[in-house]
Each structure stands twice: as structure tokens, then as C-alpha cells.
C-alpha positions, 0 to 999 in steps of 0.5 A, a space after each residue: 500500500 503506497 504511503 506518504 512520507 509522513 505518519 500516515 494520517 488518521 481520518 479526520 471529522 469520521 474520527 474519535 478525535 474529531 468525536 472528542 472536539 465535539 463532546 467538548 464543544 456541547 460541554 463548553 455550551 453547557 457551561 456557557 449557558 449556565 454562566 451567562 443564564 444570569 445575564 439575561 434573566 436579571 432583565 426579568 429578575 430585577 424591574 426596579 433598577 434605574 437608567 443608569 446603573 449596570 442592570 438599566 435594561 429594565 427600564 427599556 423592559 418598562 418602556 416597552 410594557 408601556 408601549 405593548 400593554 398587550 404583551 404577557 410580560 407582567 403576566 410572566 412577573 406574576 409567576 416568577 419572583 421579582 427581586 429589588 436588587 440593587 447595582 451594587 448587589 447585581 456587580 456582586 452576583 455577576 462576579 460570584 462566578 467569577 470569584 468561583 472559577 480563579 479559585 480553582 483554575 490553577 489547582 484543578 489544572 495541576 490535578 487534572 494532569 495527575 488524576 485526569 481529565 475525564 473526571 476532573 472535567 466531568 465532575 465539574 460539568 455535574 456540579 455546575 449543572 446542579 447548581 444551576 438548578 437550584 439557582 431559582 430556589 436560592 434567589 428566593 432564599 436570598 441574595 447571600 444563598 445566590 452568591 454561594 451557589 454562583 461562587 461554587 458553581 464557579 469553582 466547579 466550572 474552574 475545574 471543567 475550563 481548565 481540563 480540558 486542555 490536559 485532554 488535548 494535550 494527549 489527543 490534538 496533533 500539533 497541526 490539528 491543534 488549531 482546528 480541534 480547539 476551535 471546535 471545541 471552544 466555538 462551543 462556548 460561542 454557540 452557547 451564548 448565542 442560544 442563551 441570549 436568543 433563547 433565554 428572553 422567549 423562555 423567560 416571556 413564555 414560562 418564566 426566568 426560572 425555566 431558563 435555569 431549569 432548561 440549561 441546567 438539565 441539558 448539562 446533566 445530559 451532556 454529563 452523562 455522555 461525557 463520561 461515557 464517551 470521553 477518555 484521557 489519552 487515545 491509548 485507553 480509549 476502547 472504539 478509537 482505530 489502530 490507524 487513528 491511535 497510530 497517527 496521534 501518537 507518533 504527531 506527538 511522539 516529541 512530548 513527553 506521555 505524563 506531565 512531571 510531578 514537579 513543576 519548575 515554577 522558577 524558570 515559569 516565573 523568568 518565562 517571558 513568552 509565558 508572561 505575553 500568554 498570560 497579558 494576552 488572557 488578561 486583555 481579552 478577557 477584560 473585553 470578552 466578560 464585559 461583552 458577555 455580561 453587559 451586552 444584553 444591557 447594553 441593547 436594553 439601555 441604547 436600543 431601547 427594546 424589550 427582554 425578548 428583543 433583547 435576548 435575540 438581538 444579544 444572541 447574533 453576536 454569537 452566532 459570528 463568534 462560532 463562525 470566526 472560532 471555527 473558521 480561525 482554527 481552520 484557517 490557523 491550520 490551513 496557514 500551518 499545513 501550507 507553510 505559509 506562516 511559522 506557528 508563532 507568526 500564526 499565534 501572534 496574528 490570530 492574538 493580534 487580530 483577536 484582540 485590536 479589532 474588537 476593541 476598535 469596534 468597542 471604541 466606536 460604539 458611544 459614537 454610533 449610538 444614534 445608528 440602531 443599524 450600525 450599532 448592532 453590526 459593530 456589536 456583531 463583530 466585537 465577539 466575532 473577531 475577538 474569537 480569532 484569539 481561541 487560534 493564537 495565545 488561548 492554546 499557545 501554552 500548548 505550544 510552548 510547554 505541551 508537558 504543563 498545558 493544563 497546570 499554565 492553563 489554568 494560571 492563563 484563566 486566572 489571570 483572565 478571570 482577575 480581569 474579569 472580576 475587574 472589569 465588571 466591577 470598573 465597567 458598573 462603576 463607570 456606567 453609573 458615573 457616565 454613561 456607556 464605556 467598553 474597553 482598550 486595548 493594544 498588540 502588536 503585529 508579527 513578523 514572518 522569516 522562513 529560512 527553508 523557503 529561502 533556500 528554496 528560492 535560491 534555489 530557484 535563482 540557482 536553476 533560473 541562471 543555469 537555464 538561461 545560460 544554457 539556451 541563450 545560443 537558441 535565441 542568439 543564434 538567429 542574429 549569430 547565424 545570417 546565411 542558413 538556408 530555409 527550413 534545412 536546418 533546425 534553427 530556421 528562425 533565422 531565415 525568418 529574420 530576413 524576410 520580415 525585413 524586406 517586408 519593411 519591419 520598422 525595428 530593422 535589425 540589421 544594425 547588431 551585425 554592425 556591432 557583432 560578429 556574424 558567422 557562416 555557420 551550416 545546419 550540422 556546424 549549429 547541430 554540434 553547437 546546440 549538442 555540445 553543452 548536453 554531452 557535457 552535462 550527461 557525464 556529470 549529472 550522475 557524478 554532481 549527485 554522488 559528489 554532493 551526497 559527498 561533499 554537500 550540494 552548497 560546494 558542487 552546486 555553487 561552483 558549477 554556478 559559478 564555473 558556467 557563469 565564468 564560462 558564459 561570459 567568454 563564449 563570445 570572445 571563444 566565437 571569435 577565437 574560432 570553432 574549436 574554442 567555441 565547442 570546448 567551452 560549451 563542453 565544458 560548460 555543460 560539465 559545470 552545469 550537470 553537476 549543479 543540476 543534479 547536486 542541488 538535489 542533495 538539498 531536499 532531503 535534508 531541508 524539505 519536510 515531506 509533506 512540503 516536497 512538492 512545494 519546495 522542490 517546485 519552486 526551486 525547479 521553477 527557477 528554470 522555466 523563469 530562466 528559459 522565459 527571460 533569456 527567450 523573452 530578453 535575448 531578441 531584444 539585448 541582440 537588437 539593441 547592444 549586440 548578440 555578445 551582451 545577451 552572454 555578457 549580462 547572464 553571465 555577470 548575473 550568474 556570478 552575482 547569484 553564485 557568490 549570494 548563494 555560498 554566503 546563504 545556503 547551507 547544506 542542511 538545517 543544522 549548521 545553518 547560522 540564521 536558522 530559528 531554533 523552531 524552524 530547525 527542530 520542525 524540519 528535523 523532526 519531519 524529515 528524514 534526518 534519522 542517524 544515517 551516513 552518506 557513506 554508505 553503498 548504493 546497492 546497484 545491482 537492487 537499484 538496476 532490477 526496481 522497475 518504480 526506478 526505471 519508470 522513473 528514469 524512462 518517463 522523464 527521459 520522455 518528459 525531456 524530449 517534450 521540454 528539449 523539442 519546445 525550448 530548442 524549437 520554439 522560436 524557429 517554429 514560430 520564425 518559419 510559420 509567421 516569419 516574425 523578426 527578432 526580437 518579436 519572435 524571442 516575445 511570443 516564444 517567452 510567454 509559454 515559459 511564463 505560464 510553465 512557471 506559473 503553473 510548475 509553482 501551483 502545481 507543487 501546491 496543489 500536490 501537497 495540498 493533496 497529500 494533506 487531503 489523504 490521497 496516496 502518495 503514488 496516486 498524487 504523482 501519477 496524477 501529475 506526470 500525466 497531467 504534465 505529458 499527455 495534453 502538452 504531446 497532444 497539443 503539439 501534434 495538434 499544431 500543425 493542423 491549425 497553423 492557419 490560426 495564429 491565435 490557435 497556433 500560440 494558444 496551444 503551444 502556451 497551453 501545452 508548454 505550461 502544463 509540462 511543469 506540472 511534472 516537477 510534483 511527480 515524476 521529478 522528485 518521486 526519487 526522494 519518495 522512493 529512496 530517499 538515502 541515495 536521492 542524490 546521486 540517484 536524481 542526478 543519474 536520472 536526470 542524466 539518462 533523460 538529458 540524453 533526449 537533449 542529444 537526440 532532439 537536435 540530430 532526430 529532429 533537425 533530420 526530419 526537417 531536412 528531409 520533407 520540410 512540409 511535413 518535417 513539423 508533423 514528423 517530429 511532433 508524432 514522434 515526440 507523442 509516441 516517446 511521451 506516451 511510450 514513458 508515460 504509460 510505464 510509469 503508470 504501469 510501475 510507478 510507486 510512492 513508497 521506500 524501496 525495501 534495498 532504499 530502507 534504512 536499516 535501524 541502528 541502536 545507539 546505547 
């Protein structure tokens, strides 16, 4: 069965832990609806409070009895009790709770870690649900029984808060921690939403005791499911699959099973991430227990509504924060999955966004106070975005100490409960005195640095230079070359060139030969030419990979960069020199570019993640179609106007430039890299394969020569480079000889189809490893790849002869074609590192070699069929370039495989 390189993972939302995130979510509602109940039914509970004080909802209450004599309200207050509790004894009940909680946040959090979860967290459910039964008795025994109830039930609601993140602790895989949290924690939002929409039509209709007696009997239900459903740890659970236990296990193989007994409260105390964790609490909980408390009387007092209104209106707020909770902790993970933000830059932006927007939405308040439209949107939005934090600082304690989440947890939720208390006595206080007053507050905004990423681009730097040195005598040649016949030779783009002059082109490039030399080059002088390069780097693209398995690919592939750069630079004045020299260099360079094509190779093994092969690899192999594109697309235009030389002079320069930034930045692997983040470094190494090996080890070549996935590898690719060689080398003389374009137009139309291979060869190394992270196979991801990158590209050239008549077709299909091809850079180019990652290499570089031999061959085959029958010499060479795809094509499919090669395996060594 083909895997990926990573742990395989467990189904996701058809999961136990998945089941897991939405018990908990029912529980957090539980919880929620018990603690906020008070909040709306204290419109009902007390008529007697004034405009000003913290409770002045009731006067919109009395303003709407008046208003609507016909509603049942007083009817409700003949049946329920109505208390004359005053701002002061309402502040009171309202931080009972809260007073409750802070006691036993960070003892229940310690003893959760010992003792449990599943019965800290479940004892505390009961007890909280309980009591809220009883609240209604309590309230007509008096304010001090009220109190009581509301400190203990905080006690208890202490216990279920904190728990739970010891549950996650030992269930949440690192890249799903965001996701299963939010889940989770989006429980707590939904629940307000319910309350508050609820909450006033249960109090109208039954009664504000019934809003007690309804919540608190749904969390003796939820009660009984969470015992029997939930368990600590995935090891003890009876239902959870192999599979799924198998994943969760090995996400966190990194962390320690069991908390330590002892916690090393010094280093806590000197902690200063710890202390921004719990600044972050304490800041949002100031906004978010003044939302959750004041909010319904806050609608009361400045919309003037009704306690059923007002309940609906208090709900919508929440229904956005269960949106943007759930949809964060997606997001959160989608940004990590992706690599497109570090985790800390993913916590520091969800905390930043969570904590600056709502609380410019609650400075804006007082001010719109007269728009009923705009009041309710900026009170929509203050809960909503505040929720972005469940995906920063709320679970970053998991993060940075997974061994004490729930012990540091709890401290979180004590210093968010100190502001809670805090806030609700300042906000009363303030509201009395003034008027209607919400919260500040200011973070700030991360920064982002990838050092992998990096070195993929340059990477990509290093590809764009060998590439565009390699065909700069494609382009060049039709302005080096002035006498070839028509069409009996394979770069007939210069006959092009002298036709579109006598057809009165106003950019007349007859003026580089004044400044450039121009030679008398036949079809078979310019065949050698074009090959000379290729036999060189056949010889060495094996050897490359050997040697920077050996030595590292930042020396082999930096001084090829280097060497081919030198090397360009002189070919003109080797031009001029006579043949012989000219041949030599390209010979020579392309020994240099062999072993830097197939040494950088050597990078990914030990630098990409598996699950960010694709990407990576993607882009750094991008860097050659980026190359082909701005040599085709620049050179026509340095020829015309500098001179042919200064197309070798200017890549040439920048070639150098790019090596020299290339040894002073890439390292061969993440270790001795300087610059590396400490978090960066110990994700990579535990990721990739980064196992006790050495690369001294023999390939076991006879193994290696009978694994037909291997070969499959091999045969495809080498078909695959004679669709690349055809279109790179043939480009502009097919569009020359078809539409008889000078230049430098014809260097333009024959770029834009490298644009769109670039384009696409980034995209497609995304969605391959987007794919992966959706639980496709490995192999099925691959293949998939290598067909979409070989077969409509083979097809759309064969198809152009048929429709040369059409500009626009002609050049759409060539485009098309051209850009689908690079999406083979995510399957068959680096399935090597899938299959035997220990000899990638040197196995990558011998790969590369065998199907650059199609590099040799394109120029002689196709240049004789040209030769041969120049009207149908196109439609020749296109067939035979479908027939060899499709030959490739068809054996990796039949062969292909994803997964380590057993003679590729390494073999397990026990170091005592």
C-alpha cells in the first residue's frame, strides 16, 4: 500500500478525535449557558433598577410594557419572583462566578494532569449543572444563598475550563491543534448565542426560572455522555482505530506521555513568552466578560427594546463568534499545513487580530449610538473577531510547554478571570458615573522569516541562471547565424529574420551585425553547437549527485554556478577565437552545469519536510522555466539593441552575482545553518528524514538496476525531456518559419509559454501537497501529475500543425501545452526522494542524466526530419515526440510507486 512520507494520517471529522472536539464543544455550551443564564434573566429578575446603573435594561423592559400593554410580560412577573436588587448587589452576583472559577483554575489544572481529565472535567460539568438548578430556589432564599451557589458553581466550572486542555494535550496533533480547539471552544460561542436568543422567549413564555431549569438539565445530559464517551489519552480509549491511535501518537511522539510531578515554577516565573500568554488572557478577557455580561444591557439601555428583543438581538453576536472560532482554527491550520506562516507568526496574528479589532469596534460604539443599524453590526463583530484569539495565545501554552498545558492553563484563566472580576466591577462603576464605556486595548503585529523557503528560492535563482545560460545560443543564434538556408536546418528562425525585413519591419535589425560578429555557420556546424553543452552535462549529472551526497550540494552546486557563469561570459570572445574554442567551452560548460543540476538535489532531503516536497522542490525547479522565459523573452531584444555578445555578457555577470549570494546563504542542511530559528530547525528535523544515517554508505546497484518504480522513473522523464528539449530548442524557429516574425518579436511570443510553465510548475507543487494533506496516496498524487504534465502538452503539439492557419490557435496551444509540462516537477521529478530517499542524490542526478540524453537526440532526430520533407518535417517530429511521451508515460503508470524501496530502507541502528 503506497504511503506518504509522513505518519500516515488518521481520518479526520469520521474520527474519535474529531468525536472528542465535539463532546467538548456541547460541554463548553453547557457551561456557557449556565454562566451567562444570569445575564439575561436579571432583565426579568430585577424591574426596579434605574437608567443608569449596570442592570438599566429594565427600564427599556418598562418602556416597552408601556408601549405593548398587550404583551404577557407582567403576566410572566406574576409567576416568577421579582427581586429589588440593587447595582451594587447585581456587580456582586455577576462576579460570584467569577470569584468561583480563579479559585480553582490553577489547582484543578495541576490535578487534572495527575488524576485526569475525564473526571476532573466531568465532575465539574455535574456540579455546575446542579447548581444551576437550584439557582431559582436560592434567589428566593436570598441574595447571600445566590452568591454561594454562583461562587461554587464557579469553582466547579474552574475545574471543567481548565481540563480540558490536559485532554488535548494527549489527543490534538500539533497541526490539528488549531482546528480541534476551535471546535471545541466555538462551543462556548454557540452557547451564548442560544442563551441570549433563547433565554428572553423562555423567560416571556414560562418564566426566568425555566431558563435555569432548561440549561441546567441539558448539562446533566451532556454529563452523562461525557463520561461515557470521553477518555484521557487515545491509548485507553476502547472504539478509537489502530490507524487513528497510530497517527496521534507518533504527531506527538516529541512530548513527553505524563506531565512531571514537579513543576519548575522558577524558570515559569523568568518565562517571558509565558508572561505575553498570560497579558494576552488578561486583555481579552477584560473585553470578552464585559461583552458577555453587559451586552444584553447594553441593547436594553441604547436600543431601547424589550427582554425578548433583547435576548435575540444579544444572541447574533454569537452566532459570528462560532463562525470566526471555527473558521480561525481552520484557517490557523490551513496557514500551518501550507507553510505559509511559522506557528508563532500564526499565534501572534490570530492574538493580534483577536484582540485590536474588537476593541476598535468597542471604541466606536458611544459614537454610533444614534445608528440602531450600525450599532448592532459593530456589536456583531466585537465577539466575532475577538474569537480569532481561541487560534493564537488561548492554546499557545500548548505550544510552548505541551508537558504543563493544563497546570499554565489554568494560571492563563486566572489571570483572565482577575480581569474579569475587574472589569465588571470598573465597567458598573463607570456606567453609573457616565454613561456607556467598553474597553482598550493594544498588540502588536508579527513578523514572518522562513529560512527553508529561502533556500528554496535560491534555489530557484540557482536553476533560473543555469537555464538561461544554457539556451541563450537558441535565441542568439538567429542574429549569430545570417546565411542558413530555409527550413534545412533546425534553427530556421533565422531565415525568418530576413524576410520580415524586406517586408519593411520598422525595428530593422540589421544594425547588431554592425556591432557583432556574424558567422557562416551550416545546419550540422549549429547541430554540434546546440549538442555540445548536453554531452557535457550527461557525464556529470550522475557524478554532481554522488559528489554532493559527498561533499554537500552548497560546494558542487555553487561552483558549477559559478564555473558556467565564468564560462558564459567568454563564449563570445571563444566565437571569435574560432570553432574549436567555441565547442570546448560549451563542453565544458555543460560539465559545470550537470553537476549543479543534479547536486542541488542533495538539498531536499535534508531541508524539505515531506509533506512540503512538492512545494519546495517546485519552486526551486521553477527557477528554470523563469530562466528559459527571460533569456527567450530578453535575448531578441539585448541582440537588437547592444549586440548578440551582451545577451552572454549580462547572464553571465548575473550568474556570478547569484553564485557568490548563494555560498554566503545556503547551507547544506538545517543544522549548521547560522540564521536558522531554533523552531524552524527542530520542525524540519523532526519531519524529515534526518534519522542517524551516513552518506557513506553503498548504493546497492545491482537492487537499484532490477526496481522497475526506478526505471519508470528514469524512462518517463527521459520522455518528459524530449517534450521540454523539442519546445525550448524549437520554439522560436517554429514560430520564425510559420509567421516569419523578426527578432526580437519572435524571442516575445516564444517567452510567454515559459511564463505560464512557471506559473503553473509553482501551483502545481501546491496543489500536490495540498493533496497529500487531503489523504490521497502518495503514488496516486504523482501519477496524477506526470500525466497531467505529458499527455495534453504531446497532444497539443501534434495538434499544431493542423491549425497553423490560426495564429491565435497556433500560440494558444503551444502556451497551453508548454505550461502544463511543469506540472511534472510534483511527480515524476522528485518521486526519487519518495522512493529512496538515502541515495536521492546521486540517484536524481543519474536520472536526470539518462533523460538529458533526449537533449542529444532532439537536435540530430529532429533537425533530420526537417531536412528531409520540410512540409511535413513539423508533423514528423511532433508524432514522434507523442509516441516517446506516451511510450514513458504509460510505464510509469504501469510501475510507478510512492513508497521506500525495501534495498532504499534504512536499516535501524541502536545507539546505547
Amino acid at each position: 500500500m503506497d504511503k506518504k512520507p509522513t505518519v500516515r494520517r488518521g481520518p479526520e471529522f469520521c474520527s474519535i478525535r474529531y468525536g472528542l472536539a465535539l463532546i467538548m464543544h456541547f460541554s463548553n455550551f453547557t457551561m456557557i449557558t449556565q454562566r451567562v443564564s444570569l445575564s439575561i434573566a436579571i432583565i426579568a429578575m430585577v424591574n426596579s433598577t434605574q437608567h443608569g446603573p449596570p442592570n438599566a435594561s429594565a427600564e427599556g423592559l418598562l418602556m416597552d410594557s408601556l408601549s405593548h400593554p398587550s404583551r404577557p410580560i407582567k403576566d410572566f412577573n406574576t409567576k416568577a419572583s421579582v427581586y429589588h436588587w440593587s447595582p451594587e448587589t447585581q456587580g456582586i452576583i455577576f462576579s460570584s462566578i467569577s470569584y468561583g472559577i480563579i479559585l480553582t483554575l490553577i489547582p484543578s489544572g495541576y490535578l487534572a494532569g495527575i488524576f485526569g481529565a475525564k473526571q476532573m472535567l466531568g465532575a465539574g460539568l455535574l456540579i455546575s449543572s446542579l447548581l444551576t438548578l437550584f439557582t431559582p430556589l436560592a434567589a428566593d432564599s436570598g441574595v447571600i444563598l445566590v452568591i454561594v451557589v454562583r461562587t461554587v458553581q464557579g469553582m466547579a466550572q474552574g475545574m471543567a475550563w481548565t481540563g480540558q486542555f490536559t485532554i488535548w494535550a494527549k489527543w490534538a496533533p500539533p497541526l490539528e491543534r488549531s482546528k480541534l480547539t476551535s471546535i471545541a471552544g466555538s462551543g462556548a460561542a454557540f452557547g451564548s448565542f442560544i442563551i441570549l436568543c433563547v433565554g428572553g422567549l423562555i423567560s416571556q413564555a414560562l418564566g426566568w426560572p425555566f431558563i435555569f431549569y432548561i440549561f441546567g438539565s441539558t448539562g446533566c445530559v451532556c454529563c452523562l455522555l461525557w463520561f461515557t464517551v470521553i477518555y484521557d489519552d487515545p491509548t485507553h480509549h476502547p472504539c478509537i482505530s489502530v490507524r487513528e491511535k497510530e497517527h496521534i501518537i507518533s504527531s506527538l511522539a516529541q512530548q513527553s506521555s505524563s506531565p512531571r510531578r514537579s513543576v519548575p515554577i522558577r524558570a515559569m516565573v523568568r518565562c517571558l513568552p509565558l508572561w505575553a500568554i498570560f497579558m494576552g488572557f488578561f486583555s481579552h478577557f477584560w473585553l470578552c466578560t464585559i461583552i458577555i455580561t453587559y451586552l444584553p444591557t447594553y441593547i436594553s439601555t441604547v436600543l431601547h427594546v424589550n427582554i425578548r428583543d433583547s435576548g435575540v438581538l444579544s444572541s447574533l453576536p454569537f452566532v459570528a463568534a462560532a463562525s470566526c472560532t471555527v473558521l480561525g482554527g481552520q484557517l490557523a491550520d490551513f496557514f500551518l499545513s501550507k507553510n505559509l506562516l511559522s506557528l508563532i507568526a500564526v499565534r501572534k496574528l490570530f492574538s493580534f487580530l483577536g484582540l485590536l479589532l474588537p476593541s476598535l469596534c468597542a471604541v466606536a460604539l458611544p459614537f454610533v449610538a444614534s445608528s440602531y443599524t450600525t450599532t448592532v453590526i459593530l456589536l456583531i463583530l466585537i465577539p466575532g473577531t475577538s474569537n480569532l484569539c481561541d487560534s493564537g495565545f488561548i492554546i499557545n501554552t500548548l505550544d510552548v510547554a505541551p508537558r504543563y498545558a493544563s497546570f499554565l492553563m489554568g494560571i492563563s484563566r486566572g489571570f483572565g478571570l482577575i480581569a474579569g472580576i475587574i472589569s465588571s466591577t470598573t465597567t458598573g462603576f463607570l456606567i453609573s458615573q457616565v454613561g456607556h464605556v467598553l474597553a482598550h486595548l493594544q498588540v502588536a503585529v508579527p513578523t514572518l522569516c522562513s529560512i527553508r523557503y529561502g533556500v528554496a528560492l535560491m534555489a530557484h535563482f540557482l536553476n533560473f541562471m543555469l537555464a538561461a545560460q544554457n539556451a541563450i545560443l537558441n535565441i542568439t543564434m538567429v542574429a549569430m547565424v545570417n546565411s542558413t538556408r530555409h527550413l534545412s536546418q533546425y534553427n530556421g528562425s533565422s531565415q525568418g529574420l530576413p524576410e520580415a525585413l524586406s517586408s519593411g519591419t520598422s525595428e530593422a535589425p540589421t544594425s547588431p551585425p554592425v556591432k557583432a560578429p556574424v558567422y557562416d555557420w551550416n545546419s550540422e556546424t549549429q547541430g554540434i553547437l546546440f549538442s555540445s553543452l548536453h554531452y557535457g552535462m550527461l557525464l556529470t549529472q550522475p557524478v554532481g549527485g554522488y559528489l554532493a551526497g559527498k561533499m554537500g550540494a552548497k560546494r558542487v552546486a555553487g561552483v558549477a554556478l559559478l564555473g558556467s557563469s565564468l564560462l558564459t561570459l567568454c563564449i563570445p570572445l571563444a566565437a571569435n577565437l574560432g570553432l574549436a574554442f567555441l565547442l570546448a567551452t560549451r563542453i565544458v560548460q555543460g560539465l559545470l552545469q550537470g553537476s549543479g543540476f543534479g547536486g542541488h538535489f542533495a538539498l531536499w532531503r535534508r531541508w524539505a519536510p515531506p509533506h512540503e516536497r512538492s512545494r519546495l522542490c517546485s519552486i526551486g525547479l521553477s527557477g528554470m522555466i523563469l530562466g528559459l522565459f527571460t533569456v527567450i523573452l530578453l535575448g531578441g531584444i539585448i541582440s537588437q539593441a547592444l549586440g548578440w555578445p551582451f545577451v552572454f555578457y549580462v547572464f553571465g555577470s548575473l550568474g556570478c552575482a547569484c553564485g557568490l549570494l548563494w555560498f554566503v546563504l545556503v547551507y547544506d542542511d538545517p543544522t549548521s545553518h547560522p540564521w536558522i530559528g531554533i523552531t524552524e530547525k527542530e520542525y524540519i528535523l523532526s519531519t524529515s528524514d534526518q534519522k542517524v544515517c551516513s552518506e557513506d554508505r553503498s548504493l546497492p546497484i545491482k537492487d537499484a538496476l532490477r526496481s522497475l518504480p526506478l526505471w519508470s522513473i528514469c524512462l518517463c522523464s527521459f520522455s518528459h525531456q524530449w517534450l521540454v528539449n523539442t519546445m525550448v530548442v524549437y520554439t522560436p524557429t517554429y514560430i520564425s518559419y510559420m509567421y516569419h516574425i523578426n527578432i526580437r518579436d519572435n524571442g516575445l511570443l516564444s517567452s510567454l509559454p515559459f511564463l505560464v510553465a512557471w506559473l503553473m510548475g509553482i501551483l502545481g507543487g501546491l496543489l500536490a501537497d495540498f493533496l497529500l494533506t487531503k489523504n490521497f496516496r502518495l503514488v496516486t498524487v504523482r501519477k496524477i501529475f506526470t500525466i497531467a504534465g505529458q499527455l495534453p502538452p504531446s497532444a497539443g503539439l501534434v495538434a499544431m500543425p493542423y491549425v497553423s492557419s490560426s495564429y491565435i490557435t497556433a500560440i494558444t496551444l503551444l502556451i497551453i501545452s508548454c505550461g502544463l509540462s511543469s506540472l511534472c516537477q510534483a511527480g515524476i521529478y522528485i518521486n526519487i526522494l519518495d522512493i529512496a530517499p538515502r541515495y536521492a542524490s546521486f540517484l536524481i542526478g543519474a536520472s536526470r542524466g539518462l533523460a538529458h540524453t533526449s537533449a542529444v537526440l532532439v537536435p540530430i532526430v529532429s533537425g533530420f526530419l526537417l531536412s528531409q520533407d520540410p512540409d511535413f518535417g513539423w508533423n514528423n517530429m511532433f508524432f514522434l515526440l507523442f509516441a516517446i511521451n506516451m511510450l514513458g508515460l504509460i510505464f510509469y503508470v504501469i510501475f510507478g510507486e510512492g513508497d521506500v524501496q525495501d534495498w532504499a530502507k534504512e536499516r535501524k541502528l541502536t545507539h546505547l
